[in-house]
C-alpha positions in Angstrom: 65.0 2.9 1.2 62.7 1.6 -1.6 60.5 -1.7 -1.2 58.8 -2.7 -4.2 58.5 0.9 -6.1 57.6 2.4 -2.5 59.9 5.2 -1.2 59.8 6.7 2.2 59.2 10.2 0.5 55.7 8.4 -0.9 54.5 7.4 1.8 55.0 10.4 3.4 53.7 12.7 0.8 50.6 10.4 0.1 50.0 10.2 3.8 50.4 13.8 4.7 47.8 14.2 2.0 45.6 12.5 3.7 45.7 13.7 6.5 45.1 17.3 5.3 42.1 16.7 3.1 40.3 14.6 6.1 41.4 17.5 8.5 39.6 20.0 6.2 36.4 18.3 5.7 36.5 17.4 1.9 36.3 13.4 3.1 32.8 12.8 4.5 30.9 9.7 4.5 28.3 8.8 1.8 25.1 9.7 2.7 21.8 8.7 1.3 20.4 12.5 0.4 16.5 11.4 2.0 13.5 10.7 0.2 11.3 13.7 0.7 7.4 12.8 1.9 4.7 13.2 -0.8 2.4 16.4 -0.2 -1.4 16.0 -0.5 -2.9 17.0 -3.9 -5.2 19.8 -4.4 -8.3 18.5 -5.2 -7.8 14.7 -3.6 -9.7 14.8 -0.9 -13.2 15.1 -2.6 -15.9 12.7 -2.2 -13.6 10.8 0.4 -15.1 8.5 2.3 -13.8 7.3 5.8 -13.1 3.3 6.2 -14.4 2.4 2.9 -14.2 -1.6 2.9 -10.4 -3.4 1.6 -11.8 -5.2 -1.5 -10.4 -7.3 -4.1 -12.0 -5.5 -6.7 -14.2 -2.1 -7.3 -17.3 -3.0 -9.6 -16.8 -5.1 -12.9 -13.2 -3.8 -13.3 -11.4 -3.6 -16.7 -8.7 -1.3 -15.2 -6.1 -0.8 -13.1 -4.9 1.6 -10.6 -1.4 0.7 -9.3 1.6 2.2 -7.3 4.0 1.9 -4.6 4.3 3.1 -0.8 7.7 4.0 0.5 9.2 5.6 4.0 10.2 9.1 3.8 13.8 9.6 4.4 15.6 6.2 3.4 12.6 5.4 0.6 12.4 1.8 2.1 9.3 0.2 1.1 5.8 -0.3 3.1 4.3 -3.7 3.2 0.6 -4.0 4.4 -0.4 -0.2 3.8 -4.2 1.2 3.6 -4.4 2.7 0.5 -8.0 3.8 -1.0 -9.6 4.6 -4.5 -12.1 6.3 -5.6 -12.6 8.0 -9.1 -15.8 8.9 -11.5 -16.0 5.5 -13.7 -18.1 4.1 -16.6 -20.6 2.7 -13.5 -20.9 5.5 -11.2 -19.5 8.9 -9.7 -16.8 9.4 -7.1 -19.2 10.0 -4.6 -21.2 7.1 -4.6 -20.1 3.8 -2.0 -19.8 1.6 -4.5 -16.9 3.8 -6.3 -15.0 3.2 -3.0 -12.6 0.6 -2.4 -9.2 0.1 -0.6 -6.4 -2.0 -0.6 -3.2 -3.0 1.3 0.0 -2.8 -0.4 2.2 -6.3 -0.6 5.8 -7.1 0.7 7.7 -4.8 -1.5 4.9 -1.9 -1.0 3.0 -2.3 -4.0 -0.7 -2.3 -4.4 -2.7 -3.0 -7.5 -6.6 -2.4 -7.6 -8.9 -3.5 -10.4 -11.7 -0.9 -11.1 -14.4 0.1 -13.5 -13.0 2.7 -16.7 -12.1 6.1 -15.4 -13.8 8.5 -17.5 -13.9 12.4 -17.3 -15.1 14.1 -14.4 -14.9 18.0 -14.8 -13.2 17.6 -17.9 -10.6 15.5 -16.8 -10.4 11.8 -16.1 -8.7 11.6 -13.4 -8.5 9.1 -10.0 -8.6 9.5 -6.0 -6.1 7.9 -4.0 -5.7 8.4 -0.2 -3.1 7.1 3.0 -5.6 6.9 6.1 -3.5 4.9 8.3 -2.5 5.6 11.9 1.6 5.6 11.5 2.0 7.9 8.9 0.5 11.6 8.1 -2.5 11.3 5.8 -2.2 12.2 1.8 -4.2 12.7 -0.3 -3.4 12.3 -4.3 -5.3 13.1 -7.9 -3.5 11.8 -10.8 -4.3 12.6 -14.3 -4.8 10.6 -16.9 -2.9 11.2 -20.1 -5.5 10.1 -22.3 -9.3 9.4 -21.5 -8.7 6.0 -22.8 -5.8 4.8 -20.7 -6.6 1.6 -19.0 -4.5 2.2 -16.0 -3.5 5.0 -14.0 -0.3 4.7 -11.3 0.4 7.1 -7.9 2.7 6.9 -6.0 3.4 7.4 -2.2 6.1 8.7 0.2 5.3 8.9 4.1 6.3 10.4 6.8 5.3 9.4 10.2 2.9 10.2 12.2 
């Protein structure tokens, strides 16, 4: 019997097919593969300071230190994040207060700081970014600059709960 180019032999081929290649495991389900949780940075700890203040900017600014916050395992993102800075800038060193600042990451877990110039420390100019939140494991990051003169330096979080 044919209906419209379809033969009974086919369907049953197709279907048999199937049934075989679901039976030996080669059909699963599409699976996200995880986002894996950011590890701590050597070195990004220094000169941290507990509860520094959530402020709008760090000194007289003139740069930017930006990045995102996202779950570990799906990557979805965090809105309303702690997320502090520190770094050795053109008005102070990374251990003074006033080099401190935090800020809370926005609806699509971004966060954007405005700071004083970064400028070597060590001999390289580098920033301090921290997670000091309850829900999620603390980390602890130290980009590098690519240049001394860069005018904005990005990180870039993945958590995993607490």
């Amino acid at each position: 019997m044919t209906i419209s180019g379809i033969t009974r032999r086919k369907v049953m081929t197709t279907g048999s097919a199937a049934l075989l290649t679901a039976a030996s495991g080669l059909i699963v389900p599409a699976r996200a593969a995880g986002v894996a949780p950011t590890p701590s940075m050597r070195g990004g700890s220094n000169n941290y300071r507990p509860g520094a203040s959530i402020v709008d900017r760090i000194g007289g600014g003139g740069f930017w230190m930006t990045g995102t916050v996202r779950r570990a395992g799906d990557g979805a993102p965090l809105p309303g994040q702690r997320i502090q800075i520190w770094a050795h800038t053109t008005e102070g060193h990374e251990r003074d207060w006033d080099s401190h600042g935090a800020t809370l990451t926005d609806a699509n877990g971004e966060f954007r700081l405005e700071m004083p110039q970064i400028v070597p420390a060590f001999g390289q100019a580098h920033g301090h970014l921290a997670y000091d939140g309850d829900a999620f494991d603390t980390v602890f990051l130290r980009p590098l600059m690519a240049s001394a003169n860069d005018t904005s330096l990005s990180a870039h979080f993945v958590l995993q709960p607490a």
